[in-house]
C-alpha positions in Angstrom: 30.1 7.6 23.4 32.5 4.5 23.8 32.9 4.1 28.0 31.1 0.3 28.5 32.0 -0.3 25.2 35.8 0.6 25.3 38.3 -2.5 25.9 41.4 -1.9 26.0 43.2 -4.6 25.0 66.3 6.5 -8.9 64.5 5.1 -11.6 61.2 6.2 -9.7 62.3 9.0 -7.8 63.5 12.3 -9.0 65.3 13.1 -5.7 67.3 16.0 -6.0 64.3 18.2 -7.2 61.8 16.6 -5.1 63.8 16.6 -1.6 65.6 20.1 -2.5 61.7 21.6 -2.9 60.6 20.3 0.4 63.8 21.7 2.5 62.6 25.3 1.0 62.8 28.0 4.0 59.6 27.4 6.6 58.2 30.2 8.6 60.5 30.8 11.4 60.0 29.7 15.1 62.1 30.8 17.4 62.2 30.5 21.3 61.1 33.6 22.9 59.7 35.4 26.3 57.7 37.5 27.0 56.4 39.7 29.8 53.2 40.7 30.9 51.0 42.9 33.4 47.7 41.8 34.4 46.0 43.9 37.4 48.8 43.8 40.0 50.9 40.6 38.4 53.6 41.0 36.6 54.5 37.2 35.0 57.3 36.4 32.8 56.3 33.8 29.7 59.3 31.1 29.5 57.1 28.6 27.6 56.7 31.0 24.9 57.9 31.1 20.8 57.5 33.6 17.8 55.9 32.1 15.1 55.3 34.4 12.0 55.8 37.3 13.9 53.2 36.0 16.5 53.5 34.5 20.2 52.7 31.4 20.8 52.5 30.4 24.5 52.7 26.6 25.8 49.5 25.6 27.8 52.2 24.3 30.8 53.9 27.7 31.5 53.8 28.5 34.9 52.5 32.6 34.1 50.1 31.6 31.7 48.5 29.0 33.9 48.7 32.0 36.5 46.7 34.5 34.2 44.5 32.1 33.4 44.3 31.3 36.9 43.4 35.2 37.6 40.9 35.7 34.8 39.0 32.9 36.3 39.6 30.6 33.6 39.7 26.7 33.5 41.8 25.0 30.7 41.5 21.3 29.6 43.5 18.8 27.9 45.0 15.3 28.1 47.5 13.6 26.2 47.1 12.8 23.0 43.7 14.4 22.5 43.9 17.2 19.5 41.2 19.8 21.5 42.5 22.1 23.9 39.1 23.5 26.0 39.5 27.0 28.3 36.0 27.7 29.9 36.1 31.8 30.7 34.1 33.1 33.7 31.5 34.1 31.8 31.2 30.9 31.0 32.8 30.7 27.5 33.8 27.6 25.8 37.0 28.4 23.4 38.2 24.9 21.5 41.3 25.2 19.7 42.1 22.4 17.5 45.6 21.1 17.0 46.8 21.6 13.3 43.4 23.6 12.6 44.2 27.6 12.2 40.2 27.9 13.0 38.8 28.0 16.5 35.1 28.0 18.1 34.6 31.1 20.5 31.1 30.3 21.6 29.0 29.0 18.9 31.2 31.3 16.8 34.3 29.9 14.7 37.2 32.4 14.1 40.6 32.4 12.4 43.4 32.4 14.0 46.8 34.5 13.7 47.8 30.3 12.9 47.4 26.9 13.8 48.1 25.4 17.3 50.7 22.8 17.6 52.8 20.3 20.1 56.2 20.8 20.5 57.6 19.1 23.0 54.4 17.1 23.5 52.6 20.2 25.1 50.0 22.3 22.6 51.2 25.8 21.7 48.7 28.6 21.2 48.5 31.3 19.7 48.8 34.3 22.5 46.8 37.1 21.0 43.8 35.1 20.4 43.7 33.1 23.6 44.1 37.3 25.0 41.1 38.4 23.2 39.3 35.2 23.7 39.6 35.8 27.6 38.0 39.4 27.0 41.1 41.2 27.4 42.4 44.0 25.8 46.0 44.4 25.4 48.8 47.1 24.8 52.6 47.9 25.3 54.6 49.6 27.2 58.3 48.9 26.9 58.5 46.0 26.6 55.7 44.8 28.4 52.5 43.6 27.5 49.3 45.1 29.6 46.6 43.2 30.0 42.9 45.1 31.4 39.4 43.2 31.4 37.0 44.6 29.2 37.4 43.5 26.0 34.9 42.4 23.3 36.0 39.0 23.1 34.2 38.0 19.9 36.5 38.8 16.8 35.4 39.1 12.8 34.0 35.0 12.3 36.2 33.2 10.3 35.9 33.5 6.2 35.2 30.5 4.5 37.9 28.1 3.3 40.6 30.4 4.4 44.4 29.3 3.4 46.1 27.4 6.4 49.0 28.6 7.4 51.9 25.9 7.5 52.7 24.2 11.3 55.9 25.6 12.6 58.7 22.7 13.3 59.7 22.3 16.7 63.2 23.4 17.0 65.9 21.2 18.0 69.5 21.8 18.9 72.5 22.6 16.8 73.4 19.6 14.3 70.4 17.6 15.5 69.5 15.3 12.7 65.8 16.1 11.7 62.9 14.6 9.5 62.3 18.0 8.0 59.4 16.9 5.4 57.5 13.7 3.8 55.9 14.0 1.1 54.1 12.0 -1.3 54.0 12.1 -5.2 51.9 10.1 -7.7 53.5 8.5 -11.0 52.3 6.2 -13.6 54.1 3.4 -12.0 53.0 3.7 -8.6 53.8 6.5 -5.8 56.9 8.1 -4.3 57.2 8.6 -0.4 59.9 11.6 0.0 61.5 11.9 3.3 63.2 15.0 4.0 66.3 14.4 6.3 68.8 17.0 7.4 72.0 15.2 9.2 73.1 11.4 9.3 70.7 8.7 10.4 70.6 5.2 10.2 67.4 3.6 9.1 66.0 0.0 9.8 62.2 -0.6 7.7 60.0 -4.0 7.8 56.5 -5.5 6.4 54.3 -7.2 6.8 52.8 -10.1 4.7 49.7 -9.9 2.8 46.8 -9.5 3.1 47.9 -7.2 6.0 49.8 -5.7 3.3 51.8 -2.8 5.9 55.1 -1.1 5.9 57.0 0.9 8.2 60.8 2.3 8.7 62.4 3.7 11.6 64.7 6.3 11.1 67.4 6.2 14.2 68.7 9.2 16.3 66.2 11.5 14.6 63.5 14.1 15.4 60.7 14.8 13.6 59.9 18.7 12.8 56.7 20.0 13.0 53.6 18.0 14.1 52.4 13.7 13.9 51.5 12.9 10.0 47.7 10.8 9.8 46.1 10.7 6.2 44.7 8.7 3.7 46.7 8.7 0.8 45.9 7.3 -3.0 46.4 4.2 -4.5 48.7 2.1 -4.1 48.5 3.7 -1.1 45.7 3.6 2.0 47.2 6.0 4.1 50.3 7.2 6.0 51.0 8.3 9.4 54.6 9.9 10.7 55.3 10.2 14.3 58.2 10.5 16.8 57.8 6.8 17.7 60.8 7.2 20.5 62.3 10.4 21.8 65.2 9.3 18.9 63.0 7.5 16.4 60.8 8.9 13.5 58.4 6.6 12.1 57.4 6.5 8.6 54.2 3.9 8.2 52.4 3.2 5.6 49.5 1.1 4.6 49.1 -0.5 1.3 46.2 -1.9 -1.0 48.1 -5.3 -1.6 51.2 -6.9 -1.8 52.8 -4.0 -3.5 56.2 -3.7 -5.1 58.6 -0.9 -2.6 61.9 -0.2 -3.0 63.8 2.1 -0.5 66.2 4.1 -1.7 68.7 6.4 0.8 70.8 9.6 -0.5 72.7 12.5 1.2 69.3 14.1 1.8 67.0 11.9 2.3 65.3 9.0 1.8 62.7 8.3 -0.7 60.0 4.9 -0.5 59.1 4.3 -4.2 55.6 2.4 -4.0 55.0 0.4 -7.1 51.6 -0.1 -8.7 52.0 -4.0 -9.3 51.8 -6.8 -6.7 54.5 -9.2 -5.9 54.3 -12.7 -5.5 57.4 -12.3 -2.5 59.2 -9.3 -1.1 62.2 -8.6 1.5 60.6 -8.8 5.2 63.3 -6.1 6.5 66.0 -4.3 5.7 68.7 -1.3 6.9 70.5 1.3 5.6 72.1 4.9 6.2 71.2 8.6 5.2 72.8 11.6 5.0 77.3 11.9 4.1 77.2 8.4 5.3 75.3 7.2 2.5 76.9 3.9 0.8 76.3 2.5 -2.5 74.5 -0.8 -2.4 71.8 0.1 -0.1 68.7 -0.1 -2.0 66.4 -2.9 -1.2 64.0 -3.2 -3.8 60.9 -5.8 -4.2 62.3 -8.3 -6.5 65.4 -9.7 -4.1 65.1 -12.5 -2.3 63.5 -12.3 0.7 65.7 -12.2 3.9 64.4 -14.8 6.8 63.4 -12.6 9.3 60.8 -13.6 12.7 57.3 -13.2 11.6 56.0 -10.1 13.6 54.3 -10.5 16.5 49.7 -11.6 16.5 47.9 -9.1 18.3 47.0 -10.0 21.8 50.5 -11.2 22.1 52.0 -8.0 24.3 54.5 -7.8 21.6 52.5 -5.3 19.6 54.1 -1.7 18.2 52.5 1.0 20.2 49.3 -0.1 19.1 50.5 0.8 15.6 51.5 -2.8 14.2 49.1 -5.1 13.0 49.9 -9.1 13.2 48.4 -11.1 9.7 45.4 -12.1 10.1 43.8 -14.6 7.7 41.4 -13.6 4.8 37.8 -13.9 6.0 35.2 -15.2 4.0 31.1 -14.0 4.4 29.2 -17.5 4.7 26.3 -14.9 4.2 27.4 -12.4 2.2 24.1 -10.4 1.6 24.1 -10.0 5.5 25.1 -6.6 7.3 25.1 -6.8 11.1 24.3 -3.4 12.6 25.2 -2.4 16.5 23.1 0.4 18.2 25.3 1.2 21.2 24.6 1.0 24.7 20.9 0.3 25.6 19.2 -1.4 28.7 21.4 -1.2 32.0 23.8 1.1 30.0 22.2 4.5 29.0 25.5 6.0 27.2 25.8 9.4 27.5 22.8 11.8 28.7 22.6 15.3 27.8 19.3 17.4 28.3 17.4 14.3 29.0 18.5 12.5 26.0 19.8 9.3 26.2 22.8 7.7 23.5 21.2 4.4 23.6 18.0 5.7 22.4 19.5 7.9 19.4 22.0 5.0 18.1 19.0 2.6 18.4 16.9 5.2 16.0 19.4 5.4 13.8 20.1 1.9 13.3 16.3 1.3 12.9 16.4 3.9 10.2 19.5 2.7 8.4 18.2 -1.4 8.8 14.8 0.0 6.9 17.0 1.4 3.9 19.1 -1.7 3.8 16.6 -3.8 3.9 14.5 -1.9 0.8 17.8 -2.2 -1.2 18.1 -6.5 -0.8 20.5 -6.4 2.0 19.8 -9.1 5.0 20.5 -7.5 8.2 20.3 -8.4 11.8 20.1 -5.6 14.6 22.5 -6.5 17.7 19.8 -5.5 19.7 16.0 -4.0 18.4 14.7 -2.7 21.2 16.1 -0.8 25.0 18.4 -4.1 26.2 21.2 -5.4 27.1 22.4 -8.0 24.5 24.1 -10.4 27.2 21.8 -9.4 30.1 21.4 -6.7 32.8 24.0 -5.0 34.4 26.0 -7.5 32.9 30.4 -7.0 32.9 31.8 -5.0 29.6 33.5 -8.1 28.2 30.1 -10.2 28.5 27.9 -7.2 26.6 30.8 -6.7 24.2 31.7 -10.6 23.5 27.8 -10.6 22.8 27.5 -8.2 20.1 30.4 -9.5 18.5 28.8 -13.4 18.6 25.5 -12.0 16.8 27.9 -11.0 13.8 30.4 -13.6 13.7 28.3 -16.8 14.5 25.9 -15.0 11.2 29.1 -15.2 9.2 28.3 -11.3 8.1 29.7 -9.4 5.4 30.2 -6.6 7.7 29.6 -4.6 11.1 29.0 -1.5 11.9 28.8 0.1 15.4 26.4 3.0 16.0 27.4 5.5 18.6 26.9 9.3 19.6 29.5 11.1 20.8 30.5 13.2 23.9 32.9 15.8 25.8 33.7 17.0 29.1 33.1 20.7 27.6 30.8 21.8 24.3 33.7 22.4 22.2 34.4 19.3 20.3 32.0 18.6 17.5 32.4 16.1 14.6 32.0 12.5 13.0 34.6 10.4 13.5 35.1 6.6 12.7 37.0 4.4 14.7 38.9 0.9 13.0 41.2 -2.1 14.4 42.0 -4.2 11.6 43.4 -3.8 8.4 40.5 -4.8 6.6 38.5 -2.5 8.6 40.0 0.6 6.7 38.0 0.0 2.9 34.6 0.0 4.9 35.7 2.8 7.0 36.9 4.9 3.8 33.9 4.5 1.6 31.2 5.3 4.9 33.2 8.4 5.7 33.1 9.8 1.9 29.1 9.9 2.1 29.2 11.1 5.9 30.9 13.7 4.8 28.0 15.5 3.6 26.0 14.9 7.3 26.5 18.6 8.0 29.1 17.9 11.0 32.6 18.1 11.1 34.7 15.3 9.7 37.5 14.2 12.2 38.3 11.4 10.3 39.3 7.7 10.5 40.9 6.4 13.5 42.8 3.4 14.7 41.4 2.3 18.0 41.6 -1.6 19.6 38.1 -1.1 20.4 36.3 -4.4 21.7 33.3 -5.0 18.7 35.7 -4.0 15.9 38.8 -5.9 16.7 37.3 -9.2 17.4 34.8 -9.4 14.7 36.1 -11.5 12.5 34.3 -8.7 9.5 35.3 -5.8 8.5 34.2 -3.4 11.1 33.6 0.3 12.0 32.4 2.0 14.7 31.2 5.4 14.2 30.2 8.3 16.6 28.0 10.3 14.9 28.2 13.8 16.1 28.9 15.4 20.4 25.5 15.6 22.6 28.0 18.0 24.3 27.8 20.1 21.8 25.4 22.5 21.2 24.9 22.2 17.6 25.9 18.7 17.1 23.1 18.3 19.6 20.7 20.1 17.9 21.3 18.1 14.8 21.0 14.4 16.6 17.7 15.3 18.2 16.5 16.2 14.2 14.6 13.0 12.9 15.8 14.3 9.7 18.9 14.4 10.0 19.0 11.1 11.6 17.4 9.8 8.4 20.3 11.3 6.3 22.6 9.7 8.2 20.8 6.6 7.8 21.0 6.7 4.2 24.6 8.2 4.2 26.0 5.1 5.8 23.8 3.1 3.9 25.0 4.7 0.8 28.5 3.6 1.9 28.2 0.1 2.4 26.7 -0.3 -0.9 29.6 1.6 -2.4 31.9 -1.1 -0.4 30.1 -3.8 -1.8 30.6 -2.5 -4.8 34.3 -1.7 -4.8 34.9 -5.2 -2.7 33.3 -8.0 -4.3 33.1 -11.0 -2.1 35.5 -13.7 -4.5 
């Protein structure tokens, strides 16, 4: 768990067909309410949607806060964070996921009626569940929905790899202009980014230079439907996220493997990003353009104009970042030992990390990284432990920024061909459960990518690859990734980091990683 260690600091595109498919009928959502009788309460649901035929309730409405109030239930959640936690009085632990139609009920995982979402920037569940997860059971009369304790709250478990049903899109008002789809489609020249627009909407897009090698466009007085876009995507792609940047600004980012060809091409419906394949020596820094009936000829911008002469986007560190989205250039680094990997077992010494049932973070990451040096090691790699034994680096009970600036010395004063920061995981309730790997750089994202294929197999949950401006991976001059392993909060992620074994697997999963980045990155 990251708490001491956390700083925070056309001719390409067939776009008729393409765009025409992805504005296809959805299934409906549809502001609702909905009334219902629990003991001697009758509360009114204002916060509440049909989905599918289903009710989906918002986790701020004032009557569902008051039934869960009455059952004697607890519900967490913060901002941003994809799990939404309600403890019952028995005590239960239900996690819904955002964007996952699965949920864990106990140590059991069931389907749901469909995946929760945000709207609005509060989650959305779905009603009957949440009901049957509280141990209610529920009928009608009129129309009103009775609610009585008593209920088996412990539905069929989930089949495996069960169809997800799409996200519903947040409804906005009449004549809104709305980002309705993105999409992405592979050629033999390159890629094709299709953005689904209803409306008019100006656009503004920039990049940035190699080797940072990113691009993003702002689409202007627009809402996005449906929920935030994060994924990896193939070449000459990375990956692509889509968010409501501003309350009237979608945007489309994407991150490239080099200094790749784009042109951007508007129409009445949309707007379509056509990746190319090949690098260009020089590409337009920024551009504008319109969408929609106010579409005017002239407007794409492709790769082979001249550049215009725009202000070099801001270096991190400079308070002129993007939301923490935006990158500055940073200059290639060169290993002066390249046959030398730097590993970091979290916490340690002063700093215990989490503790759950008397086990201790610092003493599971510094297993693991034992385990994983010995593979290294037997396979020619050089490789230097931050720390070998139950220490600080810097000293005890040292500050955050003197620990953290430590670590990072031990790899950039060896001139390393990487980093990688071992951590365990943990939650204020035993729902979450996963691997997940956190990145800061842009050259963080090929190490990242190629450890998370093998982790995949670790028998854990994979949450993914995330952008964090975590301390030891943004100032490493290396590529870098911190990973947290599994959730000591959780009871089976627990019971798998107290295995020796399948410590060891991870061991030789990451290991198995790095040598495929190696591989696929030659030092030049």
């Amino acid at each position: 768990m990251i708490n001491h260690f956390i700083a925070q600091t056309g001719r390409y595109l067939a776009a008729a067909s393409l765009l025409g498919a992805m504005l296809a009928p959805r299934p409906a959502v549809a502001d609702s309410s909905l009334t219902i009788s629990y003991g001697r309460q009758t509360l009114r649901l204002t916060h509440a949607v049909t989905y599918s035929g289903h009710s989906a309730v918002g986790i701020a409405d004032p009557a569902f806060v008051a039934l869960l109030r009455a059952t004697g239930a607890l519900l967490s959640w913060k901002t941003g964070q994809r799990y939404v936690l309600i403890t019952t009085s028995t005590p239960t632990i239900v996690s819904f996921a955002l964007g996952s139609p699965r949920y864990d009920l106990g140590p059991t995982t069931v389907q749901a009626q469909f995946a929760p979402f945000e709207r609005g920037g509060e989650p959305y569940l779905p009603f009957d569940d949440v009901v049957r997860a509280l141990g209610l059971a529920a009928h009608r009369e009129g129309g009103t929905v009775v609610l009585a304790a008593g209920a088996p709250n412990a539905p069929e478990p989930a089949q495996a790899s069960p169809t997800p049903e799409p996200l519903p899109p947040s409804p906005a008002p009449s004549g809104a202009t709305m980002v309705t789809g993105v999409d992405v489609t592979s050629s033999d020249q390159g890629l094709t980014v299709a953005v689904a627009i209803s409306g008019d909407a100006t656009y503004e897009w920039h990049r940035l230079r190699d080797p940072d090698n990113r691009f993003w466009v702002d689409i202007k007085g627009a809402t996005l439907q449906g929920p935030p876009i994060e994924q990896n995507e193939p070449a000459p792609l990375v990956s692509m996220r889509v968010r409501q940047d501003e309350p009237d600004v979608v945007r489309i980012a994407l991150t490239l493997e080099g200094p790749k060809g784009i042109a951007v091409e508007p129409s009445t419906t949309g707007l379509g990003i056509v990746v190319s394949s090949q690098d260009v020596a020089e590409a337009p820094r920024a551009g504008n353009g319109s969408v929609g009936s106010v579409v005017s000829e002239g407007q794409i911008a492709t790769a082979a104009v001249t550049p215009a002469p725009v202000e070099e986007p801001a270096q991190p560190g400079s308070g002129a970042e993007e939301n923490g989205w935006k990158f500055g250039p940073r200059s290639g680094y060169v290993p002066t030992n390249p046959r030398l990997i730097v590993l970091d077992p979290g916490h340690g010494g002063s700093d215990r990390g989490t503790i759950h049932g008397g086990v201790a973070e610092a003493e599971l990451t510094l297993d693991m990284a034992k385990r994983l040096r010995d593979i290294l090691v037997a396979e020619g790699w050089q490789v230097k432990l931050t720390r070998s034994s139950d220490v600080d680096v810097y000293a005890p009970n040292d500050s955050a920024h003197d620990e953290l600036q430590a670590r990072v010395d031990v790899a950039n004063r060896a001139g390393a061909r990487c980093f990688v920061s071992i951590h365990a995981n943990a939650f204020i309730n035993a729902g979450p459960y996963g691997t997940t790997l956190y990145v800061s750089k842009p050259e963080d994202y090929a190490l990242a990518h190629s450890i998370e294929g093998r982790l995949a197999d670790d028998g854990t949950k994979d949450d993914g690859i995330i952008k964090a401006h975590y301390y030891v991976t943004f100032h490493t001059k290396m590529p870098a990734v911190l990973i947290e392993t599994a959730f000591l909060s959780n009871p089976s992620d627990y019971a798998l980091l107290t295995s020796p074994e399948w410590r060891q697997k991870v061991a030789q999963e990451i290991a198995d990683g790095i040598e495929r980045y190696a591989r696929d990155n030659p030092v030049r």
